[in-house]
N, C-alpha and C positions, 0 to 999 in steps of 0.2 A: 254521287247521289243523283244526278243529273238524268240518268236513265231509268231512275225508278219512276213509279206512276205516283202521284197525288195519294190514291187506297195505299199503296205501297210503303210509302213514306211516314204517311197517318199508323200503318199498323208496328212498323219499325219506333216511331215516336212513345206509344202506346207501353214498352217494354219498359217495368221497371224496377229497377236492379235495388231501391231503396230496402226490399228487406231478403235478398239473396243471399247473403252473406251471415246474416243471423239463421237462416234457415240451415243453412250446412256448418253452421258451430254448433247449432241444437239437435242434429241429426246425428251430428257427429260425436257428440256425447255418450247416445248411445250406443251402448256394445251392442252391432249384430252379426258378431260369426255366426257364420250358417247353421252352427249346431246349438247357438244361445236361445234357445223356444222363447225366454219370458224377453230378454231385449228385443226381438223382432215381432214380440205380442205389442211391446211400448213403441215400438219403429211405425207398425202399422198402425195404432191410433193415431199418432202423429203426422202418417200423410193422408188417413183420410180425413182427417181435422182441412188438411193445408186444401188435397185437390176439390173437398166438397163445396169450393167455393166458385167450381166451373160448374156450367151445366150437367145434368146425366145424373148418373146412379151409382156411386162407390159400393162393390163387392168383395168380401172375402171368400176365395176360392180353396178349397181344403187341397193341400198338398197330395199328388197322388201317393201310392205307395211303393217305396221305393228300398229295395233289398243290397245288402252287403253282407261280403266273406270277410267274417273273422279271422282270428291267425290260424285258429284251429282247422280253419276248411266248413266250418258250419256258416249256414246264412242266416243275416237279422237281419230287421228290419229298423230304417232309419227316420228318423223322425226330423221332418220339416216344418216350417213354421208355413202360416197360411199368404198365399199370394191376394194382392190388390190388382182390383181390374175397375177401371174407370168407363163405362158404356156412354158414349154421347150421340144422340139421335142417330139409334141405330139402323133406323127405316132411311136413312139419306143414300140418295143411289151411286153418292162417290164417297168413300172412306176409306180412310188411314189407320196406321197403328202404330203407337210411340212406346218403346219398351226400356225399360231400366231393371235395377235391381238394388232392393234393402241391404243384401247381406254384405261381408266384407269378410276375408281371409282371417281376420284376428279374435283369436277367443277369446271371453273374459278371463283366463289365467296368463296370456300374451301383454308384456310389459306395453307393449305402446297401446295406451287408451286416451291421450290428450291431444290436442291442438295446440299449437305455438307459430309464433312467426319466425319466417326463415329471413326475411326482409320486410319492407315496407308494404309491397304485393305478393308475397308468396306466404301461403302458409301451409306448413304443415299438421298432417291430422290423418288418424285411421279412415279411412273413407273418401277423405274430401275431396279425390279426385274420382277417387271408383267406388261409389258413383256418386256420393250422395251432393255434389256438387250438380251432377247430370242431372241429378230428380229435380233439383231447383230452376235449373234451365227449363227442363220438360213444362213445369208448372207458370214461369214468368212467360216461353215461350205462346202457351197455351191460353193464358189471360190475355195476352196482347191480341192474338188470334181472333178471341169471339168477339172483337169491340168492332169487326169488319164487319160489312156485307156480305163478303165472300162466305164465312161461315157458318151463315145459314143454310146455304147448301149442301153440305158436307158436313159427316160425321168423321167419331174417329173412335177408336180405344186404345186407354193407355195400362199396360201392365207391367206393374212394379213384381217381379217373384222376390222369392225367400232364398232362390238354394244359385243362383248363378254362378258363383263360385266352387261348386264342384258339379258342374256341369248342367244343372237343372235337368236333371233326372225325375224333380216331382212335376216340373213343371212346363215337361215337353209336349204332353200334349194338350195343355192349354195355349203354348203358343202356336201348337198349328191348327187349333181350332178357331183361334184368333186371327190368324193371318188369314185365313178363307175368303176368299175374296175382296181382300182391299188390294187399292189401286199402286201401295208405296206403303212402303215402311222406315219410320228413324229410329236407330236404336243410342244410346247416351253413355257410351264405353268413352272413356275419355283419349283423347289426340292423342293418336297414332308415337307421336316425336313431339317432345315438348317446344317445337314450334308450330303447333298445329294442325302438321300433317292427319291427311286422313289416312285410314287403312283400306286397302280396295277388296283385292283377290284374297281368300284365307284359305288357311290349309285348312282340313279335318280334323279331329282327333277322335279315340277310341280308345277306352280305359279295361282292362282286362285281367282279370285273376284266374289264374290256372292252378287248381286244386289236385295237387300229387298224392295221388296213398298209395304206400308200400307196405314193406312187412318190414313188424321191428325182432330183433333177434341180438343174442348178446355178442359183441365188438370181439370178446377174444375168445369163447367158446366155441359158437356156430353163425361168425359173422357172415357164410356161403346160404346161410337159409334165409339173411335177410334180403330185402329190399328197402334200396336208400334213397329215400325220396327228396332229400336234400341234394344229392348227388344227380339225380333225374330234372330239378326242375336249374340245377346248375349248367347242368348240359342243354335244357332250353332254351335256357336266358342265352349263352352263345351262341347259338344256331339260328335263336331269333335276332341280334343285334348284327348277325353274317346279312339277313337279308335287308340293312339299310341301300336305299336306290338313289337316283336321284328321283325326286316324285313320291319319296317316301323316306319319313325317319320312324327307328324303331329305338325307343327309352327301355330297358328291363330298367326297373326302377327297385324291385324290393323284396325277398324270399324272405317267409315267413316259415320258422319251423324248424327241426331239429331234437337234440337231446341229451342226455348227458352224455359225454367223454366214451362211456361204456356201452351205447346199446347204438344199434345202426337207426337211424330216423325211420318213422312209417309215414310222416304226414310232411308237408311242405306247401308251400302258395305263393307261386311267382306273380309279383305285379307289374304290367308293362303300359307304358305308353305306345301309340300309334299316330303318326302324320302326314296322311295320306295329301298330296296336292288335287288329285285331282279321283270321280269317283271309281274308273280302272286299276285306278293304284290302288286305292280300295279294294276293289273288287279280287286281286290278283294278288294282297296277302292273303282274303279268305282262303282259297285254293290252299295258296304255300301253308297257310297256319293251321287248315285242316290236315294235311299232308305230314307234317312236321309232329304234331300229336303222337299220331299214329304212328311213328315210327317212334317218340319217347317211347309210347307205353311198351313197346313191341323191344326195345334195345334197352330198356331198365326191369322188365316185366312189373310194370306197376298200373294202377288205374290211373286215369285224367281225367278232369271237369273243367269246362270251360264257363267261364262266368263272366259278362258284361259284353260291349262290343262297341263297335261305331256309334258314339253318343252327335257327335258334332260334323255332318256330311262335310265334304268341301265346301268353299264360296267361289267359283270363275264367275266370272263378269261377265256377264250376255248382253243381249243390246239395249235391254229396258235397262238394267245397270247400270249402262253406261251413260243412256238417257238422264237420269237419276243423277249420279253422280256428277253430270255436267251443271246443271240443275244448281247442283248443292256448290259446286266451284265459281259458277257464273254469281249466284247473289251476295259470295265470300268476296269474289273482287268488287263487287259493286259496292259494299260496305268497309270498302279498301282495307282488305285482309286478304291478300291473295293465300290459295292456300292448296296444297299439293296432296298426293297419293302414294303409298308405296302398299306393296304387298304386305302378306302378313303371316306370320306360321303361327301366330296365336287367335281363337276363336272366341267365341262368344254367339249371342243369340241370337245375332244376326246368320250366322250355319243353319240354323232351324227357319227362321223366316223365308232365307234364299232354298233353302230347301222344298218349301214349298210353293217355289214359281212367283215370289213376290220379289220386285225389288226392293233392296235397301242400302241404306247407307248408315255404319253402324259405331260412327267415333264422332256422332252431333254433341258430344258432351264437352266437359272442359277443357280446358292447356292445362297441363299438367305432370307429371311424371314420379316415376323412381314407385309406383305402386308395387299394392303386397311388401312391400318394406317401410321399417320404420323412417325411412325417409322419404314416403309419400308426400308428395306435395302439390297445390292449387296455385295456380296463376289469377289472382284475386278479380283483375280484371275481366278474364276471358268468360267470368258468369254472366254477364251486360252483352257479351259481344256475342257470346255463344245463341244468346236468345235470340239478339235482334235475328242473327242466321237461321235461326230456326222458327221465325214467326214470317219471314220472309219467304223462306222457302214453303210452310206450308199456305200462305196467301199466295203462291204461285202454285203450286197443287190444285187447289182448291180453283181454282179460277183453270184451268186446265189447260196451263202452258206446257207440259209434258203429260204424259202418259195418258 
């Protein structure tokens, strides 16, 4: 602590963890899978009760609209719950933007809905790691923050979405209308490795359904007049799992479709995953995937629809990045937590921010692990430790030690 400044120390001091831990049992209570409308109607009262206790304007933003293929091949429309955006002096000529998210993988029909202790400092709970442990940090973070000087200078916004767990589709382009011009961005996906690693470099992903119609006809009559779309989108899926690269993995993850025993299928809907490292690897499925189509349709004689695509760009690391991410390492060992980076083939909101030429660093949230399963689990402590890191680093933003 020796290297910190006087402001520095005071804003570190400022952080306090006395009611973190009630905040992420009582967040956690609530069920918000992404598709629970009324728990993430109660989720969002309850943080704009908790943030409207910082400066600015709590908003609720209506979920854009956001479309899905049924098994049938027809598209609906999906309903999300409404996103929180926190605005703080938004005329200030340096700002930031601090991102989380409400939802959580487990619906309310999904047996794990409690909290319990794993030990002394660990607990388990639907959320507590991802994220709603991270909203708690964002918020201690955030109040230690305005007790500075520094903070008058500087604004920020913070937004909490509804749907990040399946990819925030409602809610893409609020964050890059958000990221528009700030100078840094922290996003509160919790450590990388339940030792605190961060994540650096992320791949992409890109979610996809290919909608097959054929002709149905009867199995042992005039099975030669059908066309077997079951049969067509089987032959996709292996054609597309041939073109995994390095710089790219490709998931067929799902066919939807078929019929009885007796009739040849007319309909079918393969779902794939995509993980592009880098945006060429990107760019050079499109080619193959447009390519690949068109020879299905052409060697089953059936039609095709492509539906969804590159939701989550890559993350490479450029030099503000790296700027940033030094940043975030230098005030972890000053708070004697040293603390490390590895790559990452799993995404989040942080693809969307670096997408739009902002840097950021996107695992400021808790120590924790084993998430999306019931053996989700908080490192009790790391909600104290995570803040101090986080009211630090943005008292060193804000005062314009990097970028």
């Amino acid at each position: 602590m020796q290297q910190l400044s006087s402001p520095e120390r005071d804003v570190i001091a400022r952080v306090d963890a006395a009611p973190m831990l009630d905040q992420v049992l009582a967040w956690s209570a609530i069920n918000t899978g992404t598709g629970n409308l009324e728990g993430l109607a109660r989720q969002w009262d309850a943080l704009a009760a908790a943030f409207s206790a910082l400066p600015g304007t709590v908003n609720a933003v209506r979920a854009d609209k956001v479309a899905a293929v049924a098994p049938d091949g027809s598209e609906r429309e999906i309903a999300n719950g409404a996103h929180l955006v926190l605005c703080v002096r938004p005329d200030a000529p340096r700002r930031f933007l601090l991102t989380g998210h409400m939802d959580t993988v487990f619906p309310p029909a999904h047996a794990f809905q409690h909290t319990g202790w794993k030990e002394a400092s660990i607990l388990n709970g639907p959320g507590v790691a991802d994220m709603k442990g991270g909203i708690a940090v964002i918020l201690a973070a955030l109040t230690a923050f305005e007790g500075s000087d520094a903070a008058a200078g500087t604004g920020y916004d913070v937004m909490i979405n509804s749907d990040e767990e399946t990819g925030s589709l409602s809610s893409a382009p609020l964050i890059a209308e958000l990221a528009a011009g700030k100078v840094a961005a922290l996003t509160y996906e919790p450590s990388a490795l339940p030792d605190g690693t961060l994540a650096g470099a992320r791949a992409g992903s890109g979610n996809y359904s290919v909608v097959i119609k054929g002709r149905s006809a009867h199995a042992g009559r005039n099975p030669q007049d059908g066309r077997n779309a079951l049969v067509a989108a089987a032959d996709l899926a292996v054609r597309l799992k041939a073109l995994t690269r390095e710089g790219l993995s490709i998931n067929p993850a799902r066919i939807d479709g078929g019929s009885a025993n007796n009739v040849v299928p007319d309909n079918a809907v393969l779902r794939f995953n995509i993980r592009p490292r880098r945006l060429d690897d990107a760019a050079a499925f499109d080619a193959q995937f447009a390519a690949l189509l068109t020879e299905i349709a052409k060697a089953h004689e059936v039609a095709v629809h492509c539906h969804g695509g590159l939701s989550r760009p890559p993350k490479p690391l450029d030099a503000r990045s790296e700027q940033l991410f030094g940043l975030v390492e230098e005030c972890s060992a000053l708070l004697g937590q040293p603390i490390g980076r590895i790559s990452s083939g799993g995404v989040c909101d942080g693809n969307n921010i670096a997408a739009c030429g902002v840097p950021v660093v996107d695992t400021m949230g808790v120590v924790g692990g084993a998430i999306h399963s019931p053996d989700e689990f908080l490192h009790v402590p790391s909600l104290a430790l995570r803040a101090q890191l986080s009211a630090l680093v943005l008292h060193r933003l804000a005062t314009g030690v990097i970028l």
